[in-house]
N, C-alpha and C positions, 0 to 999 in steps of 0.2 A: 468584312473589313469596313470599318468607318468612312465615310466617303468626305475627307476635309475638305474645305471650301475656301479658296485663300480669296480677296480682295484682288482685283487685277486692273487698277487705274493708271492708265495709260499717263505716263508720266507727273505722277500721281505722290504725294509726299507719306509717307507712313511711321507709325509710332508702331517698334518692336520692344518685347520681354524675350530676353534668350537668358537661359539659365545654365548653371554648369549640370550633370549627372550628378543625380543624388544629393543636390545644394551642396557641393566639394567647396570650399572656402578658397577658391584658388587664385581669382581673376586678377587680384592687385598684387600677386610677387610678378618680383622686377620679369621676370625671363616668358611670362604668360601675357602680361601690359606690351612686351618687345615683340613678340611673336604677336599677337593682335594686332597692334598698329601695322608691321607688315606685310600680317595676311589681308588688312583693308585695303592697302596705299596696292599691293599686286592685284586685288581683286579688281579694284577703282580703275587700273589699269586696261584690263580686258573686258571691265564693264562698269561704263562709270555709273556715278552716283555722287551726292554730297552728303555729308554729315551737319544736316542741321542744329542737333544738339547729341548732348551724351553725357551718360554716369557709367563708373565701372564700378560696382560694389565689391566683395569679398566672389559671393555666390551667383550672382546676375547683374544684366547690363541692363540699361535703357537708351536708346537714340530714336533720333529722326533722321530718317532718310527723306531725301529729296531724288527721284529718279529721273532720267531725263527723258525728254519726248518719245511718246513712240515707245515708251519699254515700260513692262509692269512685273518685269521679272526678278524679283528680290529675292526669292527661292536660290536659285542659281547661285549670286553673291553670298548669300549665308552658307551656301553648301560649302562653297571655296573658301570661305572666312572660316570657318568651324574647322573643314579639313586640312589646311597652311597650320593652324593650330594647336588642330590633335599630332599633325605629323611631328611639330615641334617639340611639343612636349604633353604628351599621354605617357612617356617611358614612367617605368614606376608606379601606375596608379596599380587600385586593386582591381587588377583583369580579370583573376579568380572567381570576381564574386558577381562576372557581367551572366546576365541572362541566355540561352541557346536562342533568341534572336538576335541580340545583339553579337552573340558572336559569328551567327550565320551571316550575318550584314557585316561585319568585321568592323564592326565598332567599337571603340577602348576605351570607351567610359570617359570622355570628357565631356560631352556636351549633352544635355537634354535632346533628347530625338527632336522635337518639335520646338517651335518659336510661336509666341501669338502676335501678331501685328493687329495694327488697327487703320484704317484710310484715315489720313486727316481730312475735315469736310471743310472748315472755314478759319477764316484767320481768327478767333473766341478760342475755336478746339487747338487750334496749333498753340497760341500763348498757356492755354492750360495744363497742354502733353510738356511742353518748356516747366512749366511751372513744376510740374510734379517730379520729372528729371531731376531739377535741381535741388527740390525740395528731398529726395529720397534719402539720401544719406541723415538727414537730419531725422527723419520719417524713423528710419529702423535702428538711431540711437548711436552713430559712428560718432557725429560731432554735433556740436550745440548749433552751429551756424553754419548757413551754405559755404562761405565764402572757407570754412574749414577744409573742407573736404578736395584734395589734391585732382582729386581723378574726373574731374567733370567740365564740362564747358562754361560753368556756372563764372570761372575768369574771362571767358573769353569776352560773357554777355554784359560785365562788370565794366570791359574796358571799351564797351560801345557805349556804353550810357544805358542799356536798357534794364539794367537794373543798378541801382544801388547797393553799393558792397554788404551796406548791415542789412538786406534784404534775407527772408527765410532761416529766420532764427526761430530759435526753440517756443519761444513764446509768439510768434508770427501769427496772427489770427487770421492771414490770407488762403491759410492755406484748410481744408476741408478731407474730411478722410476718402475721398473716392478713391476708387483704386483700376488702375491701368495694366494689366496681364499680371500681375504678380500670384 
């Protein structure tokens, strides 16, 4: 068995990729957006954290977590965020066609087993995990422009000043193809 190695910085801010099962197009209808938000705000509850930034794509997410002192546990949070989720709404997907681990784990095919996270190391990496966030929807052709795109914090950071609304357009030459867990 692979022996994974998660990051464990004791209050420590991190940039996750979590995907749906089988890249399932599901994440932006209304009833999976309600059910996410929350299974964060219940999980937040029993173990906080902040949401520094966030995209919800069709198939996959991107945020920043901020976790607080003393805790490097984001495992934990994802399980309960991903299971509030699946409990909500896995009815109807294709169970038929889950794997004999996944149904030994009683899994129902909503979520990709695994997440990739990254540590943020300095405040350059954290503006760039932001950058590419916001930039993603434009990245895989939703909308022309960030500020298009409904599902992301890319308003929030609009109405602080820290970016400019016409920021991360299609022709934007800021932005570079690296790529962050996808």
């Amino acid at each position: 068995m692979p022996d994974y190695r998660r990051a464990g910085i004791s209050g420590g801010t991190y940039f996750f990729t979590v995907n749906t099962f089988r890249r399932q197009t599901l994440l932006i209808e209304d009833r999976v957006r309600h059910a996410l938000r929350a299974g964060i705000e219940s999980t937040r509850r029993a173990h906080p954290f902040s949401v520094e930034a966030w995209v919800l794509l069709p198939d996959h997410l991107h945020c920043i977590w901020r976790l607080p002192p003393g805790n490097a546990d984001f495992s934990v949070r994802w399980a309960m965020i991903k299971r509030y989720v699946t409990k909500q709404c896995a009815s109807g997907l294709a169970g038929s066609r889950l794997s004999e681990s996944r149904q030994k784990r009683n899994e129902r095919g909503f979520w990709q087993r695994r997440f990739w996270e990254h540590a943020i190391r300095d405040e350059a990496d954290f503006r760039a995990h932001v950058d590419y966030i916001h930039w993603n929807p434009v990245k895989h052709g939703y909308v022309k422009q960030a500020k298009d795109w409904p599902y992301s914090t890319f308003h929030r950071f609009v109405a602080k000043g820290i970016y400019p609304e016409a920021w991360g357009g299609i022709d934007d030459t800021m932005m570079d193809e690296r790529r962050y867990g996808e």
